[in-house]
C-alpha positions as CSV (number, residue, x, y, z in Angstrom):
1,X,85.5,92.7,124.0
2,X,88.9,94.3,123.6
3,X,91.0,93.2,126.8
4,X,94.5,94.0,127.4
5,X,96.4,91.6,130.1
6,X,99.3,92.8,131.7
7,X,101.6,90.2,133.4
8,X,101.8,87.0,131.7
9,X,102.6,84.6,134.3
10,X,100.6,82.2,135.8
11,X,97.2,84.1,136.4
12,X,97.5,86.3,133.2
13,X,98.4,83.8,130.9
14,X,95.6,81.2,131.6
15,X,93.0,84.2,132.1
16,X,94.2,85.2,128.5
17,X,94.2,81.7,126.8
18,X,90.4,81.4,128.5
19,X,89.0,84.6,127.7
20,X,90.3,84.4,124.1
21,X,88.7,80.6,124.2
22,X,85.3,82.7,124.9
23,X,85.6,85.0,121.6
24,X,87.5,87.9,123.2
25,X,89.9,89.9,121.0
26,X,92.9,89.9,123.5
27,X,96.8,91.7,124.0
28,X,98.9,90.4,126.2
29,X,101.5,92.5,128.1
30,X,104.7,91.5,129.7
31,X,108.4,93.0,129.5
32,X,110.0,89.7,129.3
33,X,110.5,89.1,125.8
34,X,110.6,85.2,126.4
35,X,106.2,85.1,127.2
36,X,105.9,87.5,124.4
37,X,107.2,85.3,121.8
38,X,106.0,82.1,122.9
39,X,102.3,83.5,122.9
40,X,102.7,84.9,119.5
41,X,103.9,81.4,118.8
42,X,100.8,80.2,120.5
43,X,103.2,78.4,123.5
44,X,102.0,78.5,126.7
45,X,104.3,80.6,128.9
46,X,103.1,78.5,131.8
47,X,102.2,74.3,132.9
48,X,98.4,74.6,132.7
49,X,96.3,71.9,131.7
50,X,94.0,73.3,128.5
51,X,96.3,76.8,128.3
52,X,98.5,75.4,125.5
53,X,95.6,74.1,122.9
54,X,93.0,77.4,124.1
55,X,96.6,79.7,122.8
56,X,97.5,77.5,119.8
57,X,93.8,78.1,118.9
58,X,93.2,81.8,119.6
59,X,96.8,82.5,117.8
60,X,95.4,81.0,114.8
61,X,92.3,82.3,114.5
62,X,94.1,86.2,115.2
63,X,92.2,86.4,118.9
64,X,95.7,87.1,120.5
65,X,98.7,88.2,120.5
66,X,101.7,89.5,123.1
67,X,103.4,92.9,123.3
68,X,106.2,94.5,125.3
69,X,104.6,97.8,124.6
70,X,101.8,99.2,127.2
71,X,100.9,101.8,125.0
72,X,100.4,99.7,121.7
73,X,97.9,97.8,124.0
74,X,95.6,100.7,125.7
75,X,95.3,102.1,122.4
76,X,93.6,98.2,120.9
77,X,91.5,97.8,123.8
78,X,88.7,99.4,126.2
79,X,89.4,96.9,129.5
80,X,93.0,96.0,131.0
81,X,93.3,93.3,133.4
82,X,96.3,93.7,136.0
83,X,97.6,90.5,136.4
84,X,100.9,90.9,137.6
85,X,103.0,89.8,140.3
86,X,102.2,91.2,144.0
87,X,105.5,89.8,146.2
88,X,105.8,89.4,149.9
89,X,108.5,92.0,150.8
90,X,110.5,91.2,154.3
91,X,107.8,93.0,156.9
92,X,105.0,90.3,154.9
93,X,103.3,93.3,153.5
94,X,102.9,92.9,149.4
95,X,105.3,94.7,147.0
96,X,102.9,97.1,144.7
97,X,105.9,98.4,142.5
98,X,104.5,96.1,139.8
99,X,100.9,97.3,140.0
100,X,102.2,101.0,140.3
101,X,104.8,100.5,137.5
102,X,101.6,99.4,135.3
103,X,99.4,101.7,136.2
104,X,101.2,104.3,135.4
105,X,102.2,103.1,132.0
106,X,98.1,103.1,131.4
107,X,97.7,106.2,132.5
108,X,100.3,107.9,130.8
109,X,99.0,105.8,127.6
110,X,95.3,107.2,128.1
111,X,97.2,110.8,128.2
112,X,97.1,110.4,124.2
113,X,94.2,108.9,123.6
114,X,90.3,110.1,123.6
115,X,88.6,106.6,124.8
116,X,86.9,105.3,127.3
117,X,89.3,102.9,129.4
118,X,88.9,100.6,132.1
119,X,91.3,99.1,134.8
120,X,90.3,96.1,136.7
121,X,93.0,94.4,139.0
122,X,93.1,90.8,139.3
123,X,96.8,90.2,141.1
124,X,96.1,89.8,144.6
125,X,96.5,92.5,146.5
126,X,95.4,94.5,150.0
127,X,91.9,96.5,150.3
128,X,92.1,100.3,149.3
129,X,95.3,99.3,146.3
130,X,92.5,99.9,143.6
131,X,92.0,103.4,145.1
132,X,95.8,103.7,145.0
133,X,95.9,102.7,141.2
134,X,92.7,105.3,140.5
135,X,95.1,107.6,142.0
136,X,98.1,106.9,139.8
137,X,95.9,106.9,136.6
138,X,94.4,110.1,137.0
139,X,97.8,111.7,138.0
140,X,99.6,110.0,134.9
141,X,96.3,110.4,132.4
142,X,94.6,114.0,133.3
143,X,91.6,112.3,133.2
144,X,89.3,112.0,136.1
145,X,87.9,108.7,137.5
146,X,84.6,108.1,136.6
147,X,84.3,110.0,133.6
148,X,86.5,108.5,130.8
149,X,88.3,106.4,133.3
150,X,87.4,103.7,135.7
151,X,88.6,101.1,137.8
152,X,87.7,97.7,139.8
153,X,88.8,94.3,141.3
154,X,87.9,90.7,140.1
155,X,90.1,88.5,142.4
156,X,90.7,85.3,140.6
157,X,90.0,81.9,142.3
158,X,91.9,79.5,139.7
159,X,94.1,76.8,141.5
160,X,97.5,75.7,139.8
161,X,96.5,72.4,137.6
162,X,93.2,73.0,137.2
163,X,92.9,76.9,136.4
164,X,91.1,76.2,133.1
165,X,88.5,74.1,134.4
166,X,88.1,77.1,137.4
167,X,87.7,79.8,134.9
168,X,85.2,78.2,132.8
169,X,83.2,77.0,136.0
170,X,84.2,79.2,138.7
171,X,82.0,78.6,142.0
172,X,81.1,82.5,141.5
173,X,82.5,85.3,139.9
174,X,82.9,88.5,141.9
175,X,83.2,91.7,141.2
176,X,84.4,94.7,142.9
177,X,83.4,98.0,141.5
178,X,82.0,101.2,142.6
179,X,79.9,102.2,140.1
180,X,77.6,101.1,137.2
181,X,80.0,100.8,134.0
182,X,82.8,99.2,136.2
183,X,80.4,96.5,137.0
184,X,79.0,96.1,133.8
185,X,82.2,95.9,131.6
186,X,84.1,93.5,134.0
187,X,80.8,91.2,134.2
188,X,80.8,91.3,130.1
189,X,84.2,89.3,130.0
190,X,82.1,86.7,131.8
191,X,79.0,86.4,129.1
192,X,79.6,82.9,127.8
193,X,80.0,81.7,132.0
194,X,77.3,80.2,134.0
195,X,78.3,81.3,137.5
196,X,76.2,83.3,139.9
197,X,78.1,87.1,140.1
198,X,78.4,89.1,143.0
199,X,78.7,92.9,142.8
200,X,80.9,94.5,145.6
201,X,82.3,97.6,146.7
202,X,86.2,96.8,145.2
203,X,87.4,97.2,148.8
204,X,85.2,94.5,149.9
205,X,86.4,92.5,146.6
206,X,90.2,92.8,147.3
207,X,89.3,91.9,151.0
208,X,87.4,88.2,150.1
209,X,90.5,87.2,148.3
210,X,92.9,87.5,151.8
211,X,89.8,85.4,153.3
212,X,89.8,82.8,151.0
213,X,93.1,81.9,151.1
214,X,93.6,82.2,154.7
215,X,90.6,80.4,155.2
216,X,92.2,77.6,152.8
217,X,95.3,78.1,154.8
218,X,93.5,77.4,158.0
219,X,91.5,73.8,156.8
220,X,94.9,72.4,155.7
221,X,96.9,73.6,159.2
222,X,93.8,72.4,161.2
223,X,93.6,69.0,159.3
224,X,97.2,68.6,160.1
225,X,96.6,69.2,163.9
226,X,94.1,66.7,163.8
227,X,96.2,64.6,162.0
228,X,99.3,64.6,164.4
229,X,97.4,64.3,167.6
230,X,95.4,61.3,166.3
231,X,98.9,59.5,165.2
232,X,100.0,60.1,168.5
233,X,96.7,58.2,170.1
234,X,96.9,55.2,167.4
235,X,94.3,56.6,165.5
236,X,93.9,57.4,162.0
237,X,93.7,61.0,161.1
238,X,92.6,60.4,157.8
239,X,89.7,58.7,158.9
240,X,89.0,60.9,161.6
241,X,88.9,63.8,158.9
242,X,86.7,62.3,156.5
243,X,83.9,61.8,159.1
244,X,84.2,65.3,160.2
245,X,83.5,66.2,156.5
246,X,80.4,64.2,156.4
247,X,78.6,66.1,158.8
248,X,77.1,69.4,155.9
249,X,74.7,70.5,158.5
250,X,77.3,72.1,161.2
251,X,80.8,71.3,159.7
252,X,81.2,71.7,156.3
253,X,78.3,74.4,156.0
254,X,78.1,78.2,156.7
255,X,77.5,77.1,160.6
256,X,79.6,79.4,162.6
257,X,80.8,81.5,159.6
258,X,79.6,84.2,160.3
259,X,81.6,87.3,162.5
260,X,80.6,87.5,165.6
261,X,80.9,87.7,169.0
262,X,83.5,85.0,171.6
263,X,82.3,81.7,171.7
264,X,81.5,80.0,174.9
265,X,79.4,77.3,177.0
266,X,79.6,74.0,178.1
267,X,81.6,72.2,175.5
268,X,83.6,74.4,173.3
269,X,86.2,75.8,175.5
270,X,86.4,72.6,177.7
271,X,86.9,70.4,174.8
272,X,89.7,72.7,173.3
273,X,91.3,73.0,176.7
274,X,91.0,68.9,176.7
275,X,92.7,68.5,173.0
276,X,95.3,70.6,173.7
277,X,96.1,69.1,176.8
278,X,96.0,65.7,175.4
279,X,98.6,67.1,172.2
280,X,101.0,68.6,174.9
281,X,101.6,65.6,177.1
282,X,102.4,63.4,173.9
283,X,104.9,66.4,173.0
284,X,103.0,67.2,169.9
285,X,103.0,70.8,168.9
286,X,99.7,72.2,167.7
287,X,99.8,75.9,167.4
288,X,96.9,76.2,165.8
289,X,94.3,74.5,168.1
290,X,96.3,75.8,171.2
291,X,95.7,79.7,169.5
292,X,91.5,79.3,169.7
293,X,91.1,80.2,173.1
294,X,93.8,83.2,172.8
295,X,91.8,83.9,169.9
296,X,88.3,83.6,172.3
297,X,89.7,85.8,174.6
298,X,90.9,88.2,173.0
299,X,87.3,89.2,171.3
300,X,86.4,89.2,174.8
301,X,88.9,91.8,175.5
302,X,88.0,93.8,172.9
303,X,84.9,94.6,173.9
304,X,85.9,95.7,177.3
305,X,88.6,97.9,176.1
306,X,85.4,99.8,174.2
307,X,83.7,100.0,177.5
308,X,86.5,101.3,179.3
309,X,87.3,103.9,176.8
310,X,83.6,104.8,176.5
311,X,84.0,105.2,180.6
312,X,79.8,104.8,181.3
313,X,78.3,104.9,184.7
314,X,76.2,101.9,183.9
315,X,76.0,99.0,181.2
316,X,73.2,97.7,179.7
317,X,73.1,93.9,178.5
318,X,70.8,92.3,176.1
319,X,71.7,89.0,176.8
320,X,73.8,86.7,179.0
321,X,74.0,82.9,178.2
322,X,76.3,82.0,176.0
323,X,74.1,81.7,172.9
324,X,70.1,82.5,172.5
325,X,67.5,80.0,173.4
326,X,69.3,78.8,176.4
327,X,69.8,79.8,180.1
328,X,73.4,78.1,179.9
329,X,75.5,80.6,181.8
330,X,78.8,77.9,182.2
331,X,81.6,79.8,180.5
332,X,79.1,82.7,178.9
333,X,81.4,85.2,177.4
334,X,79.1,87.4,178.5
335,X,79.2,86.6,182.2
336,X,83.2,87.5,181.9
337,X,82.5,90.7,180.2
338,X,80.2,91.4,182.9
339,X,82.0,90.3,185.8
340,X,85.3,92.2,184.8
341,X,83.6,95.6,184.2
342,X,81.8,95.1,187.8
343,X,85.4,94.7,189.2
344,X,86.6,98.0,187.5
345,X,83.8,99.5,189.2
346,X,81.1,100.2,186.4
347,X,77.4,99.2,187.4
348,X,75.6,97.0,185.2
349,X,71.8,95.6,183.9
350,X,71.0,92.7,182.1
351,X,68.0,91.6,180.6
352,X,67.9,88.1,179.5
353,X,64.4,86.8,179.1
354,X,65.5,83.0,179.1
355,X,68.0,83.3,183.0
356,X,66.1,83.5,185.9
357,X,68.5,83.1,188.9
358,X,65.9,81.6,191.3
359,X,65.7,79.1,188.3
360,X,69.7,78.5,187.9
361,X,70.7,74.9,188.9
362,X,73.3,72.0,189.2
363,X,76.6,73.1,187.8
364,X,75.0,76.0,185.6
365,X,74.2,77.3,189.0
366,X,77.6,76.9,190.7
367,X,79.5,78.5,187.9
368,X,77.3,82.0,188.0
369,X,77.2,81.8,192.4
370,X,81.3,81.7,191.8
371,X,81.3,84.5,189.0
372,X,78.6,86.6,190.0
373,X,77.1,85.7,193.0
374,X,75.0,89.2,193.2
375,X,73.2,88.2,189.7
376,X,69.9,88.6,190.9
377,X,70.3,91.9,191.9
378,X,71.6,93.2,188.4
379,X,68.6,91.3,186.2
380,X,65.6,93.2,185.0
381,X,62.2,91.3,184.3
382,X,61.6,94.5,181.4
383,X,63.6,95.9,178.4
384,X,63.2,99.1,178.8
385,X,64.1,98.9,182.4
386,X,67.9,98.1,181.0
387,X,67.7,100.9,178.3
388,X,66.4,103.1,181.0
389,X,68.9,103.1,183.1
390,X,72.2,102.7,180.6
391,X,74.6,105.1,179.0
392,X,76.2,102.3,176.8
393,X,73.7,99.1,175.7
394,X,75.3,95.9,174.5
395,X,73.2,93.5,172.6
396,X,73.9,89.7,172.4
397,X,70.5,88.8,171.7
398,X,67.5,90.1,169.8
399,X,64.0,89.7,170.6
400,X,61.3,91.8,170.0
401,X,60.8,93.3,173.0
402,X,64.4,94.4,173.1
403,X,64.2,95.6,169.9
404,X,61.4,97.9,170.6
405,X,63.2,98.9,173.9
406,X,66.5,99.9,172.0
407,X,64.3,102.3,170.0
408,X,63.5,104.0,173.4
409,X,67.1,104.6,174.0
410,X,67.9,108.3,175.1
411,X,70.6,110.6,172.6
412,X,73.4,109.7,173.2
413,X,73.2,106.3,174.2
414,X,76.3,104.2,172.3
415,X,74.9,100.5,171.2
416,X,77.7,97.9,171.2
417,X,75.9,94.9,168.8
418,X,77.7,91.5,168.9
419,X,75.3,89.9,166.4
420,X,74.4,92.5,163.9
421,X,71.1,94.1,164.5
422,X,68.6,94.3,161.2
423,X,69.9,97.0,159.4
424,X,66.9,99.1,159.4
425,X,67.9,99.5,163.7
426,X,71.7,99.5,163.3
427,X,71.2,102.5,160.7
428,X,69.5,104.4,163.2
429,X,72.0,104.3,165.7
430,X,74.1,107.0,164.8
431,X,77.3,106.5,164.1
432,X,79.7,107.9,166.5
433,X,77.2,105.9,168.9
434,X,77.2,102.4,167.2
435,X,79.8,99.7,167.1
436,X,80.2,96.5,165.6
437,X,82.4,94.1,166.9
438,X,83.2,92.5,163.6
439,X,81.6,95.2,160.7
């Protein structure tokens, strides 16, 4: 292929050197006369393991070469890659001035040109910027997206030291494109690589990078929480850490990664509540752990606020222990949904096929006489009983009978789903009637 790279830092300068490694034909881009020479001298611009011998290579075989010129570029090549910088301005929000500046410069380029060209960003940056950049190129080009122009997202995953050796065996490539030739010509830069590749909508794309690296963000905060409040109890962190890792069924796994609804029950919130506790009277500060329950709660809340707003006579519940296949009611995010919108003065119905409150005992059945003490009263043996009866359903659980009930539902009826229904049932909810709590 014929790639153009805009920005030759960091990210655009290894991406070069690798995809030039692969047999591409490729033109750097960068105003700062510095990179431009030392690529053309095949010197790395950046400290990368692998970047210096991939350029020295590619320079001498004629598979790339640096330009200040954006025009000279568009009019070698069919694909640009947007690599450049995306800074935090004061607020936190990212600085697109780069990505505009660049965009434009493409578009007015394409303006003299009869080509096909395509954009693909791979700076990081916020969902919806791509549609910002389609924006800029059609206004500076004349051309309309789609057509002879078209644009995407490949967020890059290469960390600093070992960016060759990510590029060349990335965990997966993804791709963020709305339609067919996007898709196709940001996959072909990836022929020679064996990595499964995922096709997205580009605003899901640009979204997965902001996950990632929060989520990276998170493991490294958390692992120093741990850390701290072990040192503090004589024990080593470290150690601590590395059996946590060992456990791939529930800890290092896709266990509880998925969005969802508050967690809740017997353990979690009591054993948070106990760490915390145990951090604070030895005066160590962990804002992270002591944020989870705020967290909890605050999914909590933001189902009620729905509720409220929607203002129904009555509320219908699929579900009330705190997960499915238990009758565990003890700290059921559920029960505190329930019990706060009985105290505005909404009525409710449940139907939970594994709580029966003759059936409730021990401490499980001190914790629902304290928070609902009436709960036999609200209960429902049938589905459609609950559907019957409700203006606004919420689901925590599926079974089939509740499924087939939920089709019953009269017009009208809004469907709150904390777990994601099969899509075949949320798609027929329609939807000004439908909400997810985390899609």
């Amino acid at each position: 292929m014929r790639i153009a790279v805009f920005g030759l830092g960091y990210v655009g300068s290894v991406s070069a050197a690798c995809l030039a490694n692969e047999g591409h034909t490729v033109v750097g881009v960068d105003p700062n006369t510095d990179k431009v020479d030392q690529i053309n001298a095949g010197v790395s611009p950046v400290l990368e393991p692998m970047v210096p011998e991939y350029l020295a290579a590619a320079v001498a075989d004629g598979r790339i070469r640096a330009t200040t010129s954006a025009a000279d570029a568009v009019a070698e090549t069919d694909i640009s890659l947007l690599c450049v910088g995306t800074p935090s301005r004061a607020n936190g929000d990212i600085d697109l001035r780069y990505i505009e500046q660049v965009a434009a410069e493409i578009g007015t380029a394409l303006a003299g040109l009869d080509h096909t060209h395509t954009v693909v960003i791979r700076s990081t940056v916020m969902p919806g910027t791509a549609d910002r950049v389609a924006e800029i190129l059609t206004e500076t080009s004349g051309r309309v997206e789609g057509e002879t122009v078209f644009v995407g997202n490949n967020p890059e995953f290469l960390r600093e030291g070992q960016g060759v050796a990510d590029f060349v065996n990335p965990p997966l490539i993804l791709i963020g494109a709305d339609d067919t030739h996007t898709a196709e010509m940001i996959e072909a830069l990836y022929d020679g690589i064996q990595a499964e590749r995922l096709v997205e909508q580009r605003r899901l794309a640009e979204m997965v990078k902001y996950a990632n690296n929060s989520w990276h963000a998170t493991k490294v905060t958390y692992a120093n929480e741990i850390g701290a409040v072990s040192r503090a109890m004589g024990i080593d962190g470290t150690r601590v850490m590395e059996i946590l890792c060992a456990d791939t069924k529930l800890n290092i796994s896709p266990a509880y990664m998925r969005p969802g609804f508050a967690f809740g029950g017997s353990c979690l919130p009591k054993d948070v509540r106990a760490l915390t506790h145990a951090a604070k009277i030895r005066d160590v500060s962990v804002p992270l752990l002591g944020s989870l329950l705020i967290s909890n709660s605050i999914q909590v809340q933001r189902v009620i606020d729905q509720l409220v707003e929607w203002g129904p006579s009555t509320i219908g519940f699929f579900g009330l222990a705190f997960k499915a296949g238990t009758d565990d009611l003890r700290e059921s995010p559920l029960v505190e949904v329930v019990e706060r919108v009985l105290g505005k003065g909404f009525a409710v119905s449940i139907h939970d096929a594994d709580v029966s409150a003759p059936d409730l005992i021990g401490g499980n059945a001190a914790f629902i006489e304290r928070e609902i003490p009436h709960l036999s009263s609200v209960l429902r043996d049938e589905p459609a009983a609950v559907v019957a009866e409700s203006d606004v359903i919420v689901i925590s659980k599926i079974t089939p009978a509740a499924l087939d009930a939920l089709a019953t539902r009269r017009p009208g009826t809004k469907v709150i789903d904390l777990v994601r229904l099969p899509d075949a049932v949320r798609t027929a909810v329609p939807a000004e009637d439908y909400l997810g709590v985390a899609w």
